[in-house]
C-alpha positions in Angstrom: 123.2 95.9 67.6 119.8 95.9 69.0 116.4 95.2 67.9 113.0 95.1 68.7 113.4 91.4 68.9 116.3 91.9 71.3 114.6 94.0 73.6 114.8 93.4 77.0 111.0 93.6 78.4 109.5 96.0 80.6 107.2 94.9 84.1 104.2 97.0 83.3 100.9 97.3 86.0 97.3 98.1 84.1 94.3 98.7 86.5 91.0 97.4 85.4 87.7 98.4 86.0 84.2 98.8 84.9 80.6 100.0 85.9 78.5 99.8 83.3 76.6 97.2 81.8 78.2 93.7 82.2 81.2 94.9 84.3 82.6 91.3 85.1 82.2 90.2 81.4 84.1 93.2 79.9 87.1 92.4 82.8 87.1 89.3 82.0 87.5 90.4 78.2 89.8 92.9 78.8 91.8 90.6 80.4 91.8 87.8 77.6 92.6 91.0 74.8 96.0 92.2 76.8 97.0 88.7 76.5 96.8 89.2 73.1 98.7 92.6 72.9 101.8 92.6 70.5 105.4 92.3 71.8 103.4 91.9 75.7 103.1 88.8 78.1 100.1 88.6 80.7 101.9 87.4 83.3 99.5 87.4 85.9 96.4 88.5 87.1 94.5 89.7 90.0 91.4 88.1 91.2 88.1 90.3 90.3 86.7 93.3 93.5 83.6 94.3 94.1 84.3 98.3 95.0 82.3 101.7 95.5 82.7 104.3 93.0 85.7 106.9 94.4 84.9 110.5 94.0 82.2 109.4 91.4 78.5 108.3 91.4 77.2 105.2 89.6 77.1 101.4 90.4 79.6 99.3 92.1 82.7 98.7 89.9 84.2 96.0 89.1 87.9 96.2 89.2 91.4 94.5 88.7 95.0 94.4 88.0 97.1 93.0 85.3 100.5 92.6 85.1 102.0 92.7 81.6 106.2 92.0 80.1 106.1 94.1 77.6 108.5 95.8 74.8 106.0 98.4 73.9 106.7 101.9 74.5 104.8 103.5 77.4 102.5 105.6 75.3 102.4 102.1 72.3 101.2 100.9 75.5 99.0 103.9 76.4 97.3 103.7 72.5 96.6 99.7 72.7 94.9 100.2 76.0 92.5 103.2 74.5 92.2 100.8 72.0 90.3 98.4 73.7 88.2 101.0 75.9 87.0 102.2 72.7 86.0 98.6 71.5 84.0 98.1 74.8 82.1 102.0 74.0 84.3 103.6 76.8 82.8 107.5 76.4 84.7 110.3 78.7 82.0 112.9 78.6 83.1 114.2 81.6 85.8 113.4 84.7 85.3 110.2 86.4 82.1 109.5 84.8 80.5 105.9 84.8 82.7 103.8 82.4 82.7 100.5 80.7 86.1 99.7 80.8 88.8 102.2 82.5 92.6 100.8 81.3 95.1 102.7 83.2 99.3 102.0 83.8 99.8 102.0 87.0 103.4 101.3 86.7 106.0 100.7 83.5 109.1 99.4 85.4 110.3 102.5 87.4 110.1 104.9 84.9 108.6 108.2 86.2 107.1 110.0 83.7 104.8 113.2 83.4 103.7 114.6 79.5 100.5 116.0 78.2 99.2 112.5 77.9 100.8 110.3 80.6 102.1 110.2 83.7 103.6 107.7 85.9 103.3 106.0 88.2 99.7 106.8 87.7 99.2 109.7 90.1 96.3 108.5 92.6 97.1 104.7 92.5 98.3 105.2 96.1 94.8 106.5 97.4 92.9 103.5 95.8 91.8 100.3 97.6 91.1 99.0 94.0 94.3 99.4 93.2 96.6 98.3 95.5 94.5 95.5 96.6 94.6 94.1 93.4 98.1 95.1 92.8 99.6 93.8 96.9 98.0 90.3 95.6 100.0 90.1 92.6 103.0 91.4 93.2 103.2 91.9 96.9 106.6 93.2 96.6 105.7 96.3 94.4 107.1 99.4 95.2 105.6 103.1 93.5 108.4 104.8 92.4 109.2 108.0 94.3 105.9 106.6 97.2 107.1 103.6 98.3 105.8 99.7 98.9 102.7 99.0 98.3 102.3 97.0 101.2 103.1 99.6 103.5 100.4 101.8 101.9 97.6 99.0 102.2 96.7 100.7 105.7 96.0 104.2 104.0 93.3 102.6 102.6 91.8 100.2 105.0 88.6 102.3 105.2 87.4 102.0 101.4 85.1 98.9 101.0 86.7 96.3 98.5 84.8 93.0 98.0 86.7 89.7 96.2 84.1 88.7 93.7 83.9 84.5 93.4 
């Protein structure tokens, strides 16, 4: 018999990032409110990057990565994480607009996944410095299901400017 108390936690990635008003402080925020997700460990997190907007216009962002044991579903997961946006005033008026708080799964164990409202692995985490940088320094053994190691995709990126912030 098993139960929601039984079961056996998933290894879930979430990028981070923000451009709009306090970026660092709504991180930082977003960081302490995963840790306090139901059924969900933080169990680690990236340092904070400095990094040019990617096929969008507005200020720096400032970005992260989060790693996450989790029980939740992928789209319970998906919900909780639209949760917070919303309490930070995240608006989508249109794609890639300026944000103030962007929460996306990167990964949810190996599962490969496309629906109306999710896929995964998220589909351009591979093309983003702000990703796998953040990602390579917390779990530099991470693979993309159906791409391959992360590491071995760090040189695809070497041109797009990523800053550690201190």
């Amino acid at each position: 018999m098993t139960s929601a108390a039984t079961a056996v936690a998933v290894r879930a990635f979430i990028g981070i990032g923000g451009n709009l008003g306090d970026a660092r402080t709504t991180v930082e925020d977003a960081l302490r409110r995963l840790a306090l997700l139901p059924d969900t460990t933080l169990s680690a997190q990236s340092h904070l990057y400095r990094t040019a907007p990617v096929d969008a216009g507005g200020d720096d962002y400032v970005n992260a990565v989060a790693q996450l044991d989790t029980t939740l579903t992928p789209h319970a997961l998906l919900a909780a994480l639209q949760a917070i946006e919303l309490a930070h005033g995240r608006e989508r008026p249109y794609r890639n607009a300026p944000r103030t708080l962007d929460l996306d799964i990167l990964l949810y164990g190996e599962l490969q996944l496309a629906d109306d409202v999710l896929t995964l692995p998220h589909p351009r985490m591979a093309q983003r410095a702000f990703v796998l940088v953040p990602l390579s320094e917390i779990a530099p053994d991470a693979s993309i299901p159906g791409v391959g190691a992360t590491r071995d995709l760090l040189v695809q990126v070497r041109d797009q400017a990523i800053d550690l912030l201190i």
